[in-house]
C-alpha positions as a LaTeX table, in Angstrom:
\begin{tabular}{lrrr}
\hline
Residue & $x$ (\AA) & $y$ (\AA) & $z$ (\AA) \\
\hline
Unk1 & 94.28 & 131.14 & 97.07 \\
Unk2 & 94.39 & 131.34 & 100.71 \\
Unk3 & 96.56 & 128.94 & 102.79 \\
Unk4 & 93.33 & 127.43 & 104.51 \\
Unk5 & 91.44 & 127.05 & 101.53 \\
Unk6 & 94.66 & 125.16 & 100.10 \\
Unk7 & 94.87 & 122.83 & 103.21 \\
Unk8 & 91.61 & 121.97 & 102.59 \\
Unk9 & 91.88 & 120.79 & 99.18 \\
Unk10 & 94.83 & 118.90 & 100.03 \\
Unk11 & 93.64 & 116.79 & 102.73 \\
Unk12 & 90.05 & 116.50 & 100.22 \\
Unk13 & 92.75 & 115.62 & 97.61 \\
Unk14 & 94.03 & 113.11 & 99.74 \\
Unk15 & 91.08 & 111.60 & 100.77 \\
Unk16 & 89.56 & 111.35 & 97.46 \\
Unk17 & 93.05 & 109.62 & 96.47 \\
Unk18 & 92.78 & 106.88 & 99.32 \\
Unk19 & 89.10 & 106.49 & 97.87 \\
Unk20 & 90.20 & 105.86 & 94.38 \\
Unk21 & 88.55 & 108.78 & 93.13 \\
Unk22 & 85.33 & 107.37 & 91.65 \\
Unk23 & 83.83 & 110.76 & 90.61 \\
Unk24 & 83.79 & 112.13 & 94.21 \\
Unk25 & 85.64 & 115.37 & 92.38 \\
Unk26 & 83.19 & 115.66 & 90.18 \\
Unk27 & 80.37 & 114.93 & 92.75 \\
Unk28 & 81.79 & 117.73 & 95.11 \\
Unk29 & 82.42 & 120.24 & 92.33 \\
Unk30 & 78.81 & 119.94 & 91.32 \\
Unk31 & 77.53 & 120.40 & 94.89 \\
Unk32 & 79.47 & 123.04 & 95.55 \\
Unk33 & 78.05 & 125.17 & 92.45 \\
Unk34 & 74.39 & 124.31 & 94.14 \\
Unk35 & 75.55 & 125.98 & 96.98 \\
Unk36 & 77.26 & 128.69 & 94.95 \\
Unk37 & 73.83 & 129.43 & 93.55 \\
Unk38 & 72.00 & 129.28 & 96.30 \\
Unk39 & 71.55 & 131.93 & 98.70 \\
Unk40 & 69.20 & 130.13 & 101.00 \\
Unk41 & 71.36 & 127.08 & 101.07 \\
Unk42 & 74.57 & 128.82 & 101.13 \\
Unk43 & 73.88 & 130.97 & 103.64 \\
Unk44 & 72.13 & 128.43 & 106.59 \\
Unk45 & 75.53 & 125.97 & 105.18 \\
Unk46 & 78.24 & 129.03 & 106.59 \\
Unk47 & 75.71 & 129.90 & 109.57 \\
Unk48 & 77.43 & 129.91 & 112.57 \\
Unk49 & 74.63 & 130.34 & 114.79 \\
Unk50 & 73.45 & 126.84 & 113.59 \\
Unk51 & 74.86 & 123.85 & 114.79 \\
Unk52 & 77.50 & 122.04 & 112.70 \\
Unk53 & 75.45 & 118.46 & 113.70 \\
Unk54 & 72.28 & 120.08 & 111.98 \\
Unk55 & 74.49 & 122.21 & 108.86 \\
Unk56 & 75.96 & 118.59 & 108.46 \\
Unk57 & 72.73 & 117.00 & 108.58 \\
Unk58 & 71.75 & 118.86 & 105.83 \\
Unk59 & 74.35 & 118.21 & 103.70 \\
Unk60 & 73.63 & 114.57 & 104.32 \\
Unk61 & 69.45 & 114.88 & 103.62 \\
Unk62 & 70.82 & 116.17 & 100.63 \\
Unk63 & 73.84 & 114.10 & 99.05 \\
Unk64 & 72.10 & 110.85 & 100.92 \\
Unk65 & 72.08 & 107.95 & 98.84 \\
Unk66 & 72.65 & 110.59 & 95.21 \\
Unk67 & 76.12 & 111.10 & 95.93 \\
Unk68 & 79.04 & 108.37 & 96.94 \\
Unk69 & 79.76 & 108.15 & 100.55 \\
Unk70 & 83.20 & 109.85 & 100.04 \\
Unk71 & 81.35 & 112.70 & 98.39 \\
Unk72 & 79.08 & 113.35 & 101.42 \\
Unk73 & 81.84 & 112.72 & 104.09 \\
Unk74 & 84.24 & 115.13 & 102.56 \\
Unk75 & 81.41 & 117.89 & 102.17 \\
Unk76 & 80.16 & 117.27 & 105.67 \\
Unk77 & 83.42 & 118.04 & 107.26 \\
Unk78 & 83.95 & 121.09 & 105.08 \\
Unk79 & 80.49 & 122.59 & 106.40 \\
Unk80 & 80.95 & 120.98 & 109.96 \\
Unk81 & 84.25 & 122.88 & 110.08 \\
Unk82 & 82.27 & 125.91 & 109.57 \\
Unk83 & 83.57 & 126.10 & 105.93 \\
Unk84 & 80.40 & 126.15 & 104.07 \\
Unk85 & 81.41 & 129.35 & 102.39 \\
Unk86 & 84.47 & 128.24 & 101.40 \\
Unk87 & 83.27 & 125.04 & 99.88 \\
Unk88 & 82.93 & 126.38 & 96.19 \\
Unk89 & 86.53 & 128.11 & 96.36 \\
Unk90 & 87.78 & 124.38 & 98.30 \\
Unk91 & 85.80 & 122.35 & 95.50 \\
Unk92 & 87.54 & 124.31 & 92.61 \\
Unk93 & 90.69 & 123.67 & 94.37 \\
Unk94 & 90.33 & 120.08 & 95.02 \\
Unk95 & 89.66 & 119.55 & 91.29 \\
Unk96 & 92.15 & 121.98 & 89.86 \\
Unk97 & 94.85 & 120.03 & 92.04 \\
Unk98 & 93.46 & 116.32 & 90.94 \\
Unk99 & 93.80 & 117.63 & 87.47 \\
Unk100 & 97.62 & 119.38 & 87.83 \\
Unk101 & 98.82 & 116.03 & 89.63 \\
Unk102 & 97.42 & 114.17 & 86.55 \\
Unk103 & 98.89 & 117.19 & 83.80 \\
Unk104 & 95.39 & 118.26 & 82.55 \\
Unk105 & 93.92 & 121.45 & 83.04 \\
Unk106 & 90.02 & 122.31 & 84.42 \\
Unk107 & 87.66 & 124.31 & 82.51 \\
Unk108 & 84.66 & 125.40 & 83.88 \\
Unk109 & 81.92 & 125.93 & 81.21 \\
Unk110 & 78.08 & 127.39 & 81.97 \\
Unk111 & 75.79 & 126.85 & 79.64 \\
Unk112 & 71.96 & 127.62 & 79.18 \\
Unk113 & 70.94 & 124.29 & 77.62 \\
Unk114 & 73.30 & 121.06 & 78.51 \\
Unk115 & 75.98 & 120.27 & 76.07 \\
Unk116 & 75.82 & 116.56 & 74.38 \\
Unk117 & 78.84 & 114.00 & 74.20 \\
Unk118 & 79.96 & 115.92 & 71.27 \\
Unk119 & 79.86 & 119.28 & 71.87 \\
Unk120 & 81.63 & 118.57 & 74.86 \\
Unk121 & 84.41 & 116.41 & 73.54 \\
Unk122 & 84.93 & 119.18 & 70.30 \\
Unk123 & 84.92 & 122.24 & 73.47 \\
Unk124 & 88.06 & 119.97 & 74.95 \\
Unk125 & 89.76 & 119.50 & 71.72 \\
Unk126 & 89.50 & 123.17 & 71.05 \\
Unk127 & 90.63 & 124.31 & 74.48 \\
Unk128 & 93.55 & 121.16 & 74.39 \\
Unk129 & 94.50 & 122.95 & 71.11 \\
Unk130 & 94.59 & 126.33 & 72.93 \\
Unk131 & 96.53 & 125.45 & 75.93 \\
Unk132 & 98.40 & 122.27 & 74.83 \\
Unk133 & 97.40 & 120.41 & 77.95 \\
Unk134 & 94.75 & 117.42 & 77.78 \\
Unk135 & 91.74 & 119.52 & 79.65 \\
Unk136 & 89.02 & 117.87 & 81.57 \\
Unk137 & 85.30 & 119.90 & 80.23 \\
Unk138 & 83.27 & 120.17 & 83.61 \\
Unk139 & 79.76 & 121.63 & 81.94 \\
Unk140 & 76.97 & 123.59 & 84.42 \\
Unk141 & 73.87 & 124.05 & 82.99 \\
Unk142 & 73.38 & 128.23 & 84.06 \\
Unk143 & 70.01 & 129.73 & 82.27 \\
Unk144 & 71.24 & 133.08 & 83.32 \\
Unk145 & 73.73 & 132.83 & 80.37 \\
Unk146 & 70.89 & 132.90 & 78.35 \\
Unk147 & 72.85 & 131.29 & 75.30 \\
Unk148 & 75.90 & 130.42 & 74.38 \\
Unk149 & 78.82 & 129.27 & 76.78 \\
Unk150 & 81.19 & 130.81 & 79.27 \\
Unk151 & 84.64 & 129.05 & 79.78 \\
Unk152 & 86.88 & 129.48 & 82.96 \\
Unk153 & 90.25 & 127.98 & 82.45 \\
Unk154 & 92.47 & 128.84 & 85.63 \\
Unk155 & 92.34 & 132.79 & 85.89 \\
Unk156 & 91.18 & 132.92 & 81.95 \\
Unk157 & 87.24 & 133.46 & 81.23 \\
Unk158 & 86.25 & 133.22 & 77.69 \\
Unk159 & 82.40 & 134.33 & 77.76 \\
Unk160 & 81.09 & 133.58 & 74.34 \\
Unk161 & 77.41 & 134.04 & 76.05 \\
Unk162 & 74.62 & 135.67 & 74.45 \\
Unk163 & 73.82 & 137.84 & 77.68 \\
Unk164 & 77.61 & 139.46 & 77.18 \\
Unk165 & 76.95 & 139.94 & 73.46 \\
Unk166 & 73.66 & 141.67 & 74.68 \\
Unk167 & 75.59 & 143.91 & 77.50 \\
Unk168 & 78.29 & 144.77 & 74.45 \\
Unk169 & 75.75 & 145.81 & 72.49 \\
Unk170 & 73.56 & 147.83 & 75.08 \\
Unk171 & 77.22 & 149.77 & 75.96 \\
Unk172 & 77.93 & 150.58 & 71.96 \\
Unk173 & 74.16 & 151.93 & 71.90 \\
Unk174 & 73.65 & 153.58 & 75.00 \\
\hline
\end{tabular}
């Protein structure tokens, strides 16, 4: 992780601290894999040539009144700094930190269809069981994976996805 991409998490660490952290993690994580997936948006978010008032005017048309006021602050500043790129590497950061300071572990799961109460709280159990640390499930709904689920734990990815079964299969035939 690069030093500047640390700093920022920290000080979005800190902020969403002084806050009380009422989901703004969450909130910012979930922006920042909109962005992530969005070449339109993420581009005109790390454009230079566009003033940080309007990049951050953006971000505010969008989180406005969906997302809590600590949420849109802390992404604001990211994309004012001229960070936008950055923001899904920062966002993972921010909530991989939250999560070390509290002894948990993130995983990152993409799914085609969205996961119920259950399925999520079995997926945690399973990957508790696997790392011995309580893990906090953060779900994306991804119809690229076509089915199944892909799991990012830290530097692990366990893709249990229906398009890598497909690609395995194509390889053994082709």
């Amino acid at each position: 992780m690069s030093d500047t991409i640390d700093a920022y998490a920290a000080a979005l660490l800190a902020v969403v601290r002084a806050e009380g952290n009422s989901g703004a993690d969450d909130e910012i994580l979930r922006f920042a894999q909109a962005v992530e997936g969005n070449d339109e948006l993420r581009n005109t978010l790390s454009d230079a040539s566009i003033p940080a008032a309007s990049r951050q005017q953006i971000v505010e048309d969008l989180l406005g009144g969906k997302a809590s006021d600590v949420t849109t602050a802390a992404v604001s500043l990211v994309v004012g700094a001229g960070r936008g790129a950055d923001l899904p590497a920062i966002a993972r950061a921010l909530v991989a930190k939250l999560a070390a300071a509290e002894g948990r572990e993130v995983a990152e799961v993409r799914s085609a269809v969205a996961l119920t109460d259950d399925q999520t709280q079995r997926l945690a159990a399973s990957l508790k069981q696997a790392t011995g640390k309580d893990v906090d499930v953060r779900v994306t709904v991804d119809p690229s994976v076509l089915g199944g689920i892909v799991t990012t734990i830290g530097d692990t990815v366990i893709d249990g996805s229906v398009r890598s079964r497909l690609a395995q299969v194509k390889s053994h035939i082709g």
